[in-house]
N, C-alpha and C positions, 0 to 999 in steps of 0.2 A: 241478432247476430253481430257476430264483435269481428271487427276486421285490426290488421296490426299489420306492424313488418319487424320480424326479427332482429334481434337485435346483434348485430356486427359488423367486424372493421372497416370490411370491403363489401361489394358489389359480388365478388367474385367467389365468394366464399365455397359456393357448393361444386364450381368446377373444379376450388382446389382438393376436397372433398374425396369427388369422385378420380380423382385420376392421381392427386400427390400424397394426401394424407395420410392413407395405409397401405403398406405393403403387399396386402394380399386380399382382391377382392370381396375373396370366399371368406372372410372373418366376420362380413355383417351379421350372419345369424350368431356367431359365436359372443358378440356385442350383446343384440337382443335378447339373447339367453341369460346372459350373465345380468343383464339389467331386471329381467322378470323374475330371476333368481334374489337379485338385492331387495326390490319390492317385494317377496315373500319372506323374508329373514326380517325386513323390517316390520312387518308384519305381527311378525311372533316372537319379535322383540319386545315391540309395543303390547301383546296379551300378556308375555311372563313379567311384564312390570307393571300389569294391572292398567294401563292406558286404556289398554283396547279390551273391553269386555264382551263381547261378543264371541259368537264361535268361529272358529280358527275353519274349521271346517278340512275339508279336501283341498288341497294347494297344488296338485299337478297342474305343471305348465304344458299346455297342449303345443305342438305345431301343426296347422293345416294348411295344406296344399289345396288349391282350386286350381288346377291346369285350367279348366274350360272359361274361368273370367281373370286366368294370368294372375292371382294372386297367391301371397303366403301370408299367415297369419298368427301370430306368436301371443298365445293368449296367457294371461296367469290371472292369481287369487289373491294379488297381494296387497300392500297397502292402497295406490288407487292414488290419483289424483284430486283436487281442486281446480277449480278454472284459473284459481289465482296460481294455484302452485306448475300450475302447466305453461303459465305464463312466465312463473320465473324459471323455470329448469329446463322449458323445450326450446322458446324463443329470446333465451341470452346462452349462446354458444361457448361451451367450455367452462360455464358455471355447473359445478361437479354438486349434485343432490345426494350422491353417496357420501361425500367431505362431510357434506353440512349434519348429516346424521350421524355420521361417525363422530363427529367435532361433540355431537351431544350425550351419546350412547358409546361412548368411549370404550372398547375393551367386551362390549357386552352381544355382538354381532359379526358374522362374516360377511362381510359386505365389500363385492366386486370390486364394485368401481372406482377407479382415480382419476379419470379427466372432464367428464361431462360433455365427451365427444362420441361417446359408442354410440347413442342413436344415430347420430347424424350419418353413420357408417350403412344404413340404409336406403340413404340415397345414392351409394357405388351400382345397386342395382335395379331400382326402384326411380321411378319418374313422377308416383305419386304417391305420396306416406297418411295413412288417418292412423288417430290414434283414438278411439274410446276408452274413456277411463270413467270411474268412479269413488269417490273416495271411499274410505271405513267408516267417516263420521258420515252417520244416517241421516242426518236430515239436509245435508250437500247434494245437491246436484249434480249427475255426472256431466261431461265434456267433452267436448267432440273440437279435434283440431286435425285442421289439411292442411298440405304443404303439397307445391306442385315442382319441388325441386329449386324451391327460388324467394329471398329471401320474402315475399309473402306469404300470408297463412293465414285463416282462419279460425275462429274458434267458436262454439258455440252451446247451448245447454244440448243432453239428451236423454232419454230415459230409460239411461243402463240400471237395472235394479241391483245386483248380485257388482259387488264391491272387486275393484281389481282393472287391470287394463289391457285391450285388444289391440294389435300393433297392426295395422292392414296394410302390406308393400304391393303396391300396384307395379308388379317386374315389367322395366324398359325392354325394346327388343333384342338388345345386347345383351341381354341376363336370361336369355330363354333358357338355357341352362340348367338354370336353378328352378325351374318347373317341373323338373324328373324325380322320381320319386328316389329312384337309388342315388340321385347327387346329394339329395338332402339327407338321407340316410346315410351316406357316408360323411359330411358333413358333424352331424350330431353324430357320430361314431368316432370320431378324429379330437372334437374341440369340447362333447359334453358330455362325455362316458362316464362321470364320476362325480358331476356337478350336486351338490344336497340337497338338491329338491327334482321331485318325480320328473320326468319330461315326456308327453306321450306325442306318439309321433303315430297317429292312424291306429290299426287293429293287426293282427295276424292270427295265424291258427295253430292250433296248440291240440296235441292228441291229451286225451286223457282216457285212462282204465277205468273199464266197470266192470262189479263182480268178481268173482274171484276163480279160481282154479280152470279147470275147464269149460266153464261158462263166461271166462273172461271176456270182453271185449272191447275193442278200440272206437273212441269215438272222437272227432274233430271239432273243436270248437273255437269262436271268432273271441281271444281276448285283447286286450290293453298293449300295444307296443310299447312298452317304457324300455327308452333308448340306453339309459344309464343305471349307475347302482349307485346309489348313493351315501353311501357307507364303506367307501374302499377300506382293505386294509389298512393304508401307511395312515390314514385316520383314527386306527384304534391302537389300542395298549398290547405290547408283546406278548402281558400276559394274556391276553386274550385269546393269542393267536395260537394254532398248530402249526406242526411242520404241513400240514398237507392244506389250511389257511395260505401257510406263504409260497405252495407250489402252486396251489390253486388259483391263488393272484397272478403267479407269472404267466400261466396257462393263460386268463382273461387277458393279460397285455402282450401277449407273444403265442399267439394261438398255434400247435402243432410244432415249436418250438421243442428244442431236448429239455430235460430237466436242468434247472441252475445247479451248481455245485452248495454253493451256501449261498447267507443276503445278511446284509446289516439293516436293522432298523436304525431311522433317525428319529431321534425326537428333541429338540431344542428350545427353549424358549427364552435364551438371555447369552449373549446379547441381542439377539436378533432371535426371529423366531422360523424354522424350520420344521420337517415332518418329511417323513419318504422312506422309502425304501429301496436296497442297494444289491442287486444281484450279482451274483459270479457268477458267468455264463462258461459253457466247455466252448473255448476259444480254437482248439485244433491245430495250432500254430499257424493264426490267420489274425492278423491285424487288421487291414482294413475293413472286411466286410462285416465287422461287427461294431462298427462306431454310429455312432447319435441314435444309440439306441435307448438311452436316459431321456425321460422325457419330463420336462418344466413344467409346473402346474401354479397358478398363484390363488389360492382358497380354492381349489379344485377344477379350476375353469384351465384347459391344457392351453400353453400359451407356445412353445418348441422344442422340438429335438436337438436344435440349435445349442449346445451351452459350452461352447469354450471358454467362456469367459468366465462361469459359476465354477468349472472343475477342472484339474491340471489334464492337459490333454493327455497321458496316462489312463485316467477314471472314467477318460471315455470310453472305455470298452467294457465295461458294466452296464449292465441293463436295469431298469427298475424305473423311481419314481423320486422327484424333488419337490417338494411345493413348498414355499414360501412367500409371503406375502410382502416382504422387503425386501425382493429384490428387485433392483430399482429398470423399470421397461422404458422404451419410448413411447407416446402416445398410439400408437399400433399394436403394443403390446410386443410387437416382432422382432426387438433387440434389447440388447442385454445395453447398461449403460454403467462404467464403470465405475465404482465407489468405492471406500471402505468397509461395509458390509459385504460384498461381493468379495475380495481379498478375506476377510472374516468368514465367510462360507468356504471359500475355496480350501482354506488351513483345518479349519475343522473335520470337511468331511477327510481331509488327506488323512488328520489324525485317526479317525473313526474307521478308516480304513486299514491301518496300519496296524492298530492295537485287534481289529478283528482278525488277521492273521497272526499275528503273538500270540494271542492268545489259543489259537487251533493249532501251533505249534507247541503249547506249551500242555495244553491239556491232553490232546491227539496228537501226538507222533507220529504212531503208525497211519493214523487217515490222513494227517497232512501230508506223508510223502505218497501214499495215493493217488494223491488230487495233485500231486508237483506237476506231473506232466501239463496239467491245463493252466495250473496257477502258473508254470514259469515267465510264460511268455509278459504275462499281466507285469509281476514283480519285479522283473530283469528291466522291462518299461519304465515303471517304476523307478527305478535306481538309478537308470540313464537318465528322465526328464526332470524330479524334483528331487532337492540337494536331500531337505526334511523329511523325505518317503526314504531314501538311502540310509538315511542315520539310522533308521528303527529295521530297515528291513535287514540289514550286512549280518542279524541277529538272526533270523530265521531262513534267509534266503539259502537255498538247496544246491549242493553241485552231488552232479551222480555219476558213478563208474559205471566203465562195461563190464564189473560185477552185479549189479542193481542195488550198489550201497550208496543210501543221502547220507552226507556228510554237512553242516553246516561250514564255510567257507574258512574260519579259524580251526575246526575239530580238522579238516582234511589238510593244511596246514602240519601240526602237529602229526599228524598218520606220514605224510613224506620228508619230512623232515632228517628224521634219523636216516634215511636210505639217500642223503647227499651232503655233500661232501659242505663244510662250515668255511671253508677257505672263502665262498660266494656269498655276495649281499645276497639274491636273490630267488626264493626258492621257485621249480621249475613245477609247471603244470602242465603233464601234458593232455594232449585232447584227441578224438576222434568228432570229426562233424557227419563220420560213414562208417558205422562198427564191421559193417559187410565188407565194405570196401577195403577196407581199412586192416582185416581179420590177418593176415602175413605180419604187418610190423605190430598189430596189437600184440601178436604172438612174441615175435621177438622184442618188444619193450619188457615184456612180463617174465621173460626169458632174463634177464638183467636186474627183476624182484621193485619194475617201477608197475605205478598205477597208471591208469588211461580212465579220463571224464570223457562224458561222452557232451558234445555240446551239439544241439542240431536244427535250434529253433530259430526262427529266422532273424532273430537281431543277434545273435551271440557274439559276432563281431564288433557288433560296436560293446556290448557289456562286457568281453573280454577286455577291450581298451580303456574301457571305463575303471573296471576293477586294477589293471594294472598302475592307472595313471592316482587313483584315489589309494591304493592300500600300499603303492612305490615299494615291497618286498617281495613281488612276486612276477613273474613272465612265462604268460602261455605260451607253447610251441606245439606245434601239429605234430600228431605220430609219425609222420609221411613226411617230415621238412627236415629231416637228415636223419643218419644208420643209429639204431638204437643205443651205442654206446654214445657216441655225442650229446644227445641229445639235453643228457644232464652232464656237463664237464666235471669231469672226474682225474684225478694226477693218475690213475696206474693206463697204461697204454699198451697195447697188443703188439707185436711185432710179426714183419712180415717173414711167411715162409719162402721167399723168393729175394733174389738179389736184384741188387740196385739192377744189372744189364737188364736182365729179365723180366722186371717190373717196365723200363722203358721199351721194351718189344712189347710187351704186353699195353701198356699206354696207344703207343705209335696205330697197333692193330687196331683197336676202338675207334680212336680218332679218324681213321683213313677210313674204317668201314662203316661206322655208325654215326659218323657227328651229323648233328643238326643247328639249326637255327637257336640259339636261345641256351643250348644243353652244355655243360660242362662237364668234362671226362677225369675222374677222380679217382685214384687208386687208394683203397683202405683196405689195411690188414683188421679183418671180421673174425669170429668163432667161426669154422668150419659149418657151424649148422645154420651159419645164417644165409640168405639169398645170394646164389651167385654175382646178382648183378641186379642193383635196385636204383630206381628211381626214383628222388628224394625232391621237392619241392621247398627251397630254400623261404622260412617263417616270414621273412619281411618285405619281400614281393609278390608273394602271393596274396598275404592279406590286403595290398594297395589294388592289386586289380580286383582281390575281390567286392572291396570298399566302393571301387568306384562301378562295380557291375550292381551295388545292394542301389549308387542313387542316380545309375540309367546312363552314366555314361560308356561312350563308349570306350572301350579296351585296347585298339588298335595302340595309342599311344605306349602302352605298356608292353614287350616281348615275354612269351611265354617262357618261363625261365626255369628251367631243372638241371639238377645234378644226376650223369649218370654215374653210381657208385661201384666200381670193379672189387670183390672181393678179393682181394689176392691171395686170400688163406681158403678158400675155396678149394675142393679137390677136383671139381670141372676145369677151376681156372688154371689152380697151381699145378695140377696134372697133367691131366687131359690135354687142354688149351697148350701147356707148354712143350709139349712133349709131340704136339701134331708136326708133321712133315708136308701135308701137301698144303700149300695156299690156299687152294680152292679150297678146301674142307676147315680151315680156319677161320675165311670170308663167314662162310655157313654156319658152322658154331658161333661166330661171334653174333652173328645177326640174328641166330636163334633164342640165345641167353639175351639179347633186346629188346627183342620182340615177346618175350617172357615178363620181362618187367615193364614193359610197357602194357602188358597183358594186367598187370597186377594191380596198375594205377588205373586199369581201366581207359586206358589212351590207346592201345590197340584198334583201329576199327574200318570199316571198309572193307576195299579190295586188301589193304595189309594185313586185316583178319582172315580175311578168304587165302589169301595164300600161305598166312602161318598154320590154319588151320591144314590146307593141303598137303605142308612140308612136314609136318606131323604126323600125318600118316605115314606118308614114304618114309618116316623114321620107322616106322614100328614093324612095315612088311619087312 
């Protein structure tokens, strides 16, 4: 027996280990795996270059559980140790045996590892570590080394026959945990679902048919739990794939999930080398609860959902799969570290992204305003966070009437143009964020031969200020933020049917009977057929308290601000109204025509509801 002491800087080394080194306890088996993973790849690197003549054989990596002697057990078929080579690679810390192969077999292997610290990841739960090993070369002796958490260790010969190596963690009482069968199972569900080599993880049961028609029957039997698939899609070639290939894949990574809209394959390999695949998910107009759901993979091994740093945070709301093996982690694998590759990924996929909608706009029309309602929220994102996503998208991005016509944003330009007036830089758009709501002045805008968008998804406000401040010829105004003739300034002007006195009696009665906090009393000569008396929300205070209601503040600071609009060319107002004698029934009419348009903006409500509604009646018996 050979005794030693590992080789490293400090005394300390495995407290820092277990408590500062990695971020996240639960990643030692994900370590392990990927290490048993590089030992089989090397493996059968070494056969296809004729090294290794022998047979390759069966290579599933097992894991087993012994609850009853507190052990787990990470077995594989792979290359296999020497005593010498366990001396150099287990007991000098941070010396990386994946480097050193790679460094030789350049370009010819997928091989995990980069620090030559994932074993050591062992000891976060583990108070005792053996490892048996045996090499490939047949007439080496296998080796047997323990470690009790500290930098001693021993090593010794053994007589493992069957080539490859046994990782045995002796779990500390703090990691009873990781004794349970469904922790480990979720574990190798999370970190090794797609790893290249088999991974068996115990047995389960599995129905199978015998015979056929009416003599059919069901029989249960114990096979192989192999935890992953090892051949994901974003691993193979487009052409390989079907559309029901890349639903099928979303299904495995999003189980019970709706169907994606579309997905971009990636496949890259210069500058950098990339692979994945890129889903459009039906977003519903809900931004957050669909974010980090891209999930980081590097040679297959899942590393996080984490990646703002790899994609503009836009691209977060796509679902799917990234792997690359350059992009650069910290020694835990559990952050992203920023580089010039990483900037290089980030521009690419923005690209790949970009041109995959171009091009479904340009090929499908009709499907792509289909899919607007899910796409918008994505691309309007888009347009607000990166300047490069804006450039390519201002070409496809959609604005839609409340006729259900997509117009790209220069074509509907051109559509209102002619119906205003060239005296103005700048041409007017108007919008509805409430077509129901909204259904009174939609009427009377249309009534005047203008269009109405409908905008209703939850960022529109900041995209509306976006497009105004980036395309500087154009400015939205809400249907509801003054009387449909204003709304686009026009020279020809209506005149009232009422004289100057008449108008100020008419003023005076409003004011004295209706004002409110915040409201202003406005007399405009209307068409006869428009609203007696409307409630207009002036465009540029609304949108501030809206703004600051989209980022939580509060509103108090802001007064609620409307115009009440008096038609004066109205035959309630210009008649009726003028022409009444008693007070009392003037007070009444007027309150009723306010209480109307307040009805209309949907501000009606309460006990003021309950008693317009009541005075309502008594109007009709």
């Amino acid at each position: 027996m050979q005794k030693g002491q590992i080789s490293v800087q400090t005394e300390n080394i495995f407290p820092i280990i277990k408590k500062f080194l990695y971020s996240d306890q639960e990643i030692f088996l994900r370590e392990l795996i990927s290490n048993a993973v590089d030992a089989t790849s090397k493996i059968m690197t070494l056969a296809s270059k004729g090294v290794f003549k022998g047979e390759v054989g069966d290579t599933t990596i097992e894991v087993i559980l012994d609850k009853e002697n507190k052990t787990i057990t990470i077995s594989d078929k792979g290359i296999g140790m020497t005593a010498d080579e366990v001396q150099k690679y287990l007991n000098q810390v941070a010396f990386s045996s994946a480097q050193e192969f790679l460094d030789k077999y350049k370009n010819e292997s997928g091989i995990i590892g980069h620090f030559g610290l994932g074993f050591y990841s062992a000891f976060m739960v583990a108070n005792k570590v053996e490892v048996f090993t045996k090499t490939y070369k047949k007439t080496v002796k296998g080796a047997t080394w323990t470690c009790e958490g500290n930098p001693e260790y021993t090593l010794e010969d053994n007589k493992k026959k069957e080539r490859g190596t046994d990782i045995v963690l002796h779990i500390s009482d703090d990691a009873e945990e990781y004794l349970e069968e469904g922790r480990i199972q979720g574990l190798l569900d999370k970190y090794c679902k797609f790893l290249p080599v088999k991974i068996k993880f115990g047995t389960k049961k599995e129905t199978i048919y015998e015979g056929e028609g009416d003599d059919q029957k069901t029989k249960e039997i114990e096979v192989d739990n192999i935890v992953n698939n090892t051949h994901p899609a974003w691993k193979k070639q487009p052409s390989e794939l079907t559309d029901e290939d890349y639903k099928g894949f979303y299904n495995e990574l999003y189980p019970f999930s709706q169907p994606p809209l579309f997905w971009i394959h990636l496949n890259i390999d210069f500058p950098f080398n990339l692979t994945g695949i890129l889903y459009f998910p039906k977003l519903n107009n809900n931004l957050e609860v669909q974010k980090n759901k891209i999930q980081l993979y590097s040679n297959q091994v899942y590393v996080t959902d984490e990646i703002k740093e790899i994609v503009p945070e836009f691209l977060t709301l796509l679902h799917g799969v990234i792997d690359s093996p350059d992009i650069p982690l910290n020694v835990s694998r559990s952050a992203l570290q920023s580089d010039r590759n990483v900037k290089k990924i980030t521009g690419y996929i923005t690209k790949k992204v970009a041109e995959k909608l171009n091009d479904l706009f340009k090929k499908d029309r009709e499907g792509f305003e289909a899919k607007w309602k899910d796409l918008s929220v994505f691309v309007k994102y888009g347009m607000l966070s990166e300047e490069k996503f804006h450039e390519k998208a201002i070409n496809f991005a959609l604005l839609k009437n409340t006729e259900g016509e997509y117009l790209t944003i220069e074509d509907y330009k051109t559509k209102i143009k002619d119906n205003q007036t060239d005296k103005h830089d700048k041409l007017v758009m108007i919008y509805t964020n409430n077509p129901a709501e909204h259904h009174s002045f939609i009427d009377s805008v249309k009534n005047y031969g203008y269009d109405v968008l409908e905008f209703d998804t939850i960022i529109d406000n900041h995209f509306m200020q976006h497009l105004e401040y980036k395309l500087g010829d154009i400015t939205f105004v809400r249907v509801d933020s003054d009387i449909a003739s204003n709304l686009v300034q026009k020279d020809e002007k209506m005149e009232s049917v009422l004289s100057e006195k008449e108008e100020e009696k008419i003023k005076d009665l409003f004011e004295s009977k209706v004002s409110q906090a915040g409201a202003t009393i406005v007399l405009q000569p209307l068409s006869p057929g428009d609203q007696p008396v409307l409630i207009t929300k002036p465009e540029f205070m609304r949108r501030m308290k809206e703004m600051q209601a989209l980022q939580g503040m509060q509103m108090d600071g802001l007064p609620e601000s409307y115009n009440i609009v008096v038609n004066t060319n109205h035959p309630l107002v210009a008649e009726k109204l003028v022409k009444m004698r008693s007070e009392e029934k003037k007070e009444e009419f007027v309150k009723h025509l306010f209480n109307l348009a307040l009805l209309n903006q949907g501000m009606l409500k309460g006990s003021d509801l309950s008693s317009f509604i009541n005075k309502s009646i008594e109007y009709l018996k």
